[in-house]
KOLZA-70625 format. One record per residue: x, y, z negated of N, C-alpha, C in turn; residue in one letter. Coordinates in nm, 2 decimals, padded with zeros to 4 digits. Layout:
N
[rec [X; Y; Z]; [X; Y; Z]; [X; Y; Z]; a];
...
***
This chain:
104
[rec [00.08; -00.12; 00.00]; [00.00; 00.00; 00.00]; [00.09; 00.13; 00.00]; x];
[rec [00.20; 00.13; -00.04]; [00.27; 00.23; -00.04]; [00.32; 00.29; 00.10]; x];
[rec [00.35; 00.20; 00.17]; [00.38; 00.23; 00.28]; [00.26; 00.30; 00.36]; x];
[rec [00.16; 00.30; 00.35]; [00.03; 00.36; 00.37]; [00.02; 00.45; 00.34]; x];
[rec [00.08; 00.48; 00.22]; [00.01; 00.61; 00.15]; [00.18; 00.72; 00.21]; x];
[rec [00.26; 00.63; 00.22]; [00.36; 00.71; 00.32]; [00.32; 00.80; 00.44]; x];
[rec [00.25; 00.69; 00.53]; [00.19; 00.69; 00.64]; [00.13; 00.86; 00.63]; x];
[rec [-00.01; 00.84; 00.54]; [-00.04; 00.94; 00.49]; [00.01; 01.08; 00.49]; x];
[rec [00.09; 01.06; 00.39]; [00.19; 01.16; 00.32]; [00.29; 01.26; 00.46]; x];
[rec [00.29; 01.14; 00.59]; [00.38; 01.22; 00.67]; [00.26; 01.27; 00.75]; x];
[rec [00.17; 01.25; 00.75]; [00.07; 01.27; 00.82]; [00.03; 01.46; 00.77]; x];
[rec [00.03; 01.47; 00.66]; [00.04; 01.55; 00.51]; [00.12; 01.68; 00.57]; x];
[rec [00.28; 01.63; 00.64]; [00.34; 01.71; 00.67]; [00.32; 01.76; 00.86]; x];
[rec [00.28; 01.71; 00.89]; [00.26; 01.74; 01.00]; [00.15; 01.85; 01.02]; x];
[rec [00.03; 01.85; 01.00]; [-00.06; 01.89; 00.94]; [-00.04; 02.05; 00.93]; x];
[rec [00.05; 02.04; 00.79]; [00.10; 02.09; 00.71]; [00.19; 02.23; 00.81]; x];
[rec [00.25; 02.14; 00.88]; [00.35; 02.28; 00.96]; [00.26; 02.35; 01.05]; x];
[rec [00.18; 02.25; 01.14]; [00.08; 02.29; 01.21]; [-00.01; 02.43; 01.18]; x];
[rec [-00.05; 02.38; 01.03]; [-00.13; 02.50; 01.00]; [-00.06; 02.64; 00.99]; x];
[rec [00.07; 02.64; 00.95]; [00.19; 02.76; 00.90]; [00.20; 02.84; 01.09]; x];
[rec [00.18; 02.71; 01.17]; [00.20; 02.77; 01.33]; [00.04; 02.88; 01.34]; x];
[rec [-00.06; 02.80; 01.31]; [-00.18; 02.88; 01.32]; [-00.18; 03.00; 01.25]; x];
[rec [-00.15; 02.97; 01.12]; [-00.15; 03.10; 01.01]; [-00.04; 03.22; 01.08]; x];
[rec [00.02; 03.17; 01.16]; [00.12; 03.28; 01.23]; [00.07; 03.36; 01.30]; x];
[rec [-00.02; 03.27; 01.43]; [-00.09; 03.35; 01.48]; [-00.21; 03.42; 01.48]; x];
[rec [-00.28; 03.40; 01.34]; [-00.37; 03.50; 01.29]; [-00.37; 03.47; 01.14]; x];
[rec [-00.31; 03.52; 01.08]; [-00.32; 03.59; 00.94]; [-00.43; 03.58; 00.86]; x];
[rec [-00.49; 03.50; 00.77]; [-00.62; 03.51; 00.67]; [-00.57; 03.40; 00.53]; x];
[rec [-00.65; 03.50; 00.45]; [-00.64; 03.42; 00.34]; [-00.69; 03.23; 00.37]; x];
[rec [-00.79; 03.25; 00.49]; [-00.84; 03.11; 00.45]; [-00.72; 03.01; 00.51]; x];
[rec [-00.66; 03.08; 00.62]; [-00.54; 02.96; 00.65]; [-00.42; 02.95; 00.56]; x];
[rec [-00.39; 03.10; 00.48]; [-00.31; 03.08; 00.37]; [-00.34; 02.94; 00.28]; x];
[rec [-00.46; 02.94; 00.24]; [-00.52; 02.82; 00.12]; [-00.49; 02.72; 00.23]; x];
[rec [-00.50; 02.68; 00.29]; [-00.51; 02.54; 00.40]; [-00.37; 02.50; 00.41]; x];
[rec [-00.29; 02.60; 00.42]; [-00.12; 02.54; 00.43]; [-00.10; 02.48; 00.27]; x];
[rec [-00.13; 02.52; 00.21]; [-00.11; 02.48; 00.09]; [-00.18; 02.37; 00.02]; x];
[rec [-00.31; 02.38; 00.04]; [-00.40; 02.23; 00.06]; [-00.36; 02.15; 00.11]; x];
[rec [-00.30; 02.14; 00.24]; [-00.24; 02.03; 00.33]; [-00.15; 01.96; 00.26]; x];
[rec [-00.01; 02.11; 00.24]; [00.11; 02.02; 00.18]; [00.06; 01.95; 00.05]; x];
[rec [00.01; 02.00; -00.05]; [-00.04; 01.98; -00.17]; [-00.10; 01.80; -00.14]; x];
[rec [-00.18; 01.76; -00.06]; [-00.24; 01.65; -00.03]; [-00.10; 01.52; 00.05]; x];
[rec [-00.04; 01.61; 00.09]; [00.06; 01.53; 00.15]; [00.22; 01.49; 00.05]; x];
[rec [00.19; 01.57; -00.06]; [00.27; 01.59; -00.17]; [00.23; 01.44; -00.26]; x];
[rec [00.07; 01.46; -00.26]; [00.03; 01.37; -00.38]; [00.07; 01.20; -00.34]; x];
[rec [00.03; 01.20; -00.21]; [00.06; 01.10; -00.11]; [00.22; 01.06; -00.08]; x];
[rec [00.29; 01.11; -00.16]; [00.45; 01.11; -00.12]; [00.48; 01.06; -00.25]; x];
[rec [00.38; 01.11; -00.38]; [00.43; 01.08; -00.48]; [00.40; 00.93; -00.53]; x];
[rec [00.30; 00.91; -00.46]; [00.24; 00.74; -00.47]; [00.28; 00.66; -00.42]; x];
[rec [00.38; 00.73; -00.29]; [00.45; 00.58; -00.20]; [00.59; 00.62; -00.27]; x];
[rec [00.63; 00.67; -00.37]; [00.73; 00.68; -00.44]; [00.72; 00.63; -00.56]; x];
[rec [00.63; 00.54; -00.59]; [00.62; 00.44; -00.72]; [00.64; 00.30; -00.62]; x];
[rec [00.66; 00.31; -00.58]; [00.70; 00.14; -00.53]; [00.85; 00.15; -00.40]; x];
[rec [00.84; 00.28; -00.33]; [00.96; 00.29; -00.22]; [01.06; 00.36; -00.33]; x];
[rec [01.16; 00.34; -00.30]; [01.31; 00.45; -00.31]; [01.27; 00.57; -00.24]; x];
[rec [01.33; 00.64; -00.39]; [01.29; 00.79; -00.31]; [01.35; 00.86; -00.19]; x];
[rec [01.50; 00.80; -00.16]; [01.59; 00.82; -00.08]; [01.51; 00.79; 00.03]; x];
[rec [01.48; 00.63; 00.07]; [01.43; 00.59; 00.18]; [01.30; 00.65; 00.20]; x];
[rec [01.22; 00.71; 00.14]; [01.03; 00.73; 00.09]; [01.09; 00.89; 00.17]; x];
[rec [01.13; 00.97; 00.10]; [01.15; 01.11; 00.13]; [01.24; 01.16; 00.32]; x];
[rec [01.33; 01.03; 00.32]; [01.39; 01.05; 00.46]; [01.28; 01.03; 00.58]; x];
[rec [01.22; 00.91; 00.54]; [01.08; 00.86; 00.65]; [01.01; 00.97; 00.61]; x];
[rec [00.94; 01.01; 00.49]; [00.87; 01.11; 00.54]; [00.91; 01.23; 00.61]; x];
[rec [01.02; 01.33; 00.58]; [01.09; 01.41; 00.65]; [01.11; 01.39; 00.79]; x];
[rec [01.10; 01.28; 00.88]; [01.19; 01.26; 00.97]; [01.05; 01.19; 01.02]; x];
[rec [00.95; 01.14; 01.00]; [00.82; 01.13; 01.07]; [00.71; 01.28; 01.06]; x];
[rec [00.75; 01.38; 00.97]; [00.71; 01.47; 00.98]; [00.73; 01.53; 01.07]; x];
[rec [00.89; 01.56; 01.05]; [00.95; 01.64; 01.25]; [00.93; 01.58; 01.34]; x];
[rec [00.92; 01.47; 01.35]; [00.89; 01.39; 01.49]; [00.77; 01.43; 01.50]; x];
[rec [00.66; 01.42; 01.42]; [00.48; 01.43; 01.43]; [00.51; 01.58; 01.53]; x];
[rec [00.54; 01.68; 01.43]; [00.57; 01.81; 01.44]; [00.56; 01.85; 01.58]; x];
[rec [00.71; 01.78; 01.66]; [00.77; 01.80; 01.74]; [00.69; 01.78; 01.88]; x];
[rec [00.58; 01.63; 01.85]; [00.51; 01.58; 01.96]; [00.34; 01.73; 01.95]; x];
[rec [00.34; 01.73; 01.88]; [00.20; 01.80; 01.83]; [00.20; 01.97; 01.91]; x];
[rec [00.38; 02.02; 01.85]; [00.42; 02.12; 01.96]; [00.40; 02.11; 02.11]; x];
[rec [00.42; 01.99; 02.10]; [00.45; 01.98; 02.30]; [00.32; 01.98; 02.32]; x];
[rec [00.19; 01.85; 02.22]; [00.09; 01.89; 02.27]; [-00.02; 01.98; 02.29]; x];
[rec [00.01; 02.03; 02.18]; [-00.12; 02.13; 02.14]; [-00.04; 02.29; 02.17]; x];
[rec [00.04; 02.30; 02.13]; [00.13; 02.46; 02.15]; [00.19; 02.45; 02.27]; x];
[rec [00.18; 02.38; 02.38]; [00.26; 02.34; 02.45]; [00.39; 02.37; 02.48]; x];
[rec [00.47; 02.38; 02.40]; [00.62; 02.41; 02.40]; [00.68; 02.26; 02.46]; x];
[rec [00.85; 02.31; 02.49]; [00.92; 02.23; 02.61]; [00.93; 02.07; 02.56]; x];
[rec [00.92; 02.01; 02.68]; [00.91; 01.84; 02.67]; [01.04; 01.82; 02.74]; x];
[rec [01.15; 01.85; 02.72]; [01.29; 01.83; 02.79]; [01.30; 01.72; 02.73]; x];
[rec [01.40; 01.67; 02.82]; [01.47; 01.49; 02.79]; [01.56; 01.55; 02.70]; x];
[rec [01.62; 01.65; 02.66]; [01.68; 01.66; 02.57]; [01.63; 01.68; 02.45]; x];
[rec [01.53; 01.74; 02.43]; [01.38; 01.73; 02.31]; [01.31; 01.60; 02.28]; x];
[rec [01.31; 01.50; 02.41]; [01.25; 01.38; 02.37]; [01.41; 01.32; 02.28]; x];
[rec [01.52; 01.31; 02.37]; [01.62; 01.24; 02.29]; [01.63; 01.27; 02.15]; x];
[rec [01.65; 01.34; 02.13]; [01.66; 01.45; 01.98]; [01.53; 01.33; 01.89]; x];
[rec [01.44; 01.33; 01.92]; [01.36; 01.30; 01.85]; [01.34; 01.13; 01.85]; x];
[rec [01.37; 01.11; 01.93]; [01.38; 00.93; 01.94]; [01.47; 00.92; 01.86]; x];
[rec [01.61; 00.99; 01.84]; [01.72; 00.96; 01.71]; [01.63; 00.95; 01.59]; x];
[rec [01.55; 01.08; 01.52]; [01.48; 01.10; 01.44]; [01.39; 00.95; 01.42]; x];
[rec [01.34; 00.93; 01.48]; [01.27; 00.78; 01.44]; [01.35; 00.63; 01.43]; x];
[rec [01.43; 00.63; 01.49]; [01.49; 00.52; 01.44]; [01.60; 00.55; 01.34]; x];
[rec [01.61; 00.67; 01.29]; [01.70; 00.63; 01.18]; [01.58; 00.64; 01.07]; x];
[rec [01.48; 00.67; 01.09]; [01.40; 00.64; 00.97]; [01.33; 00.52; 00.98]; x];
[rec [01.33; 00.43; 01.08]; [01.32; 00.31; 01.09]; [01.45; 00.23; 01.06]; x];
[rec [01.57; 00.27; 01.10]; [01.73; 00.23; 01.02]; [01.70; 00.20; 00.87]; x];
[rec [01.60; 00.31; 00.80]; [01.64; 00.34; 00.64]; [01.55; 00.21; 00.60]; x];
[rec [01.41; 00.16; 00.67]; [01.27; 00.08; 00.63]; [01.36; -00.01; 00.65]; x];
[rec [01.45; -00.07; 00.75]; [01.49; -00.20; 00.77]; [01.61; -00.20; 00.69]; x];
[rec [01.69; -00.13; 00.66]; [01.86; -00.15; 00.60]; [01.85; -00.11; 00.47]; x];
[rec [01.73; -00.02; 00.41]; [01.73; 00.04; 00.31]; [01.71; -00.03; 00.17]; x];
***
């Protein structure tokens, strides 16, 4: 279950930056409360797959499926650049946090 609630938790951060992009582009308290609700939900979810994962391994997968979410979500929704150099970058990003699940 932990791993789930990982799942979650990076899901938490994706979310999470997404909304700080929207709050950029228009300013309101109610998206202020929302970036903070997000992380806050994605926080609690980090803290539950860190009763059974290593924090080391728990916090790198989430950080590192967060950017990767991030990065895909940019290209699709903000549409910013899909370079092979952007995809490469980011394929590193997932397999060393698949490195950490299998060696960890």
């Amino acid at each position: 279950m932990a791993w789930v609630y990982l799942a979650i938790a990076s899901l938490g951060e994706i979310f999470g930056v997404m909304s700080i992009n929207y709050y950029l582009q228009k300013r309101s308290m109610t998206r202020l409360f929302l970036i903070v609700g997000i992380f806050s939900f994605g926080f609690v979810f980090l803290s539950l797959a860190m009763r059974e994962i290593q924090m080391s391994t728990a916090y790198a997968i989430w950080t590192g499926f967060g950017a990767a979410g991030a990065v895909v979500m940019g290209i699709i929704i903000f549409k910013e650049s899909a370079s092979v150099k952007r995809i490469f970058f980011l394929s590193l990003i997932i397999v060393g946090a698949v490195g950490l699940k299998l060696f960890g």
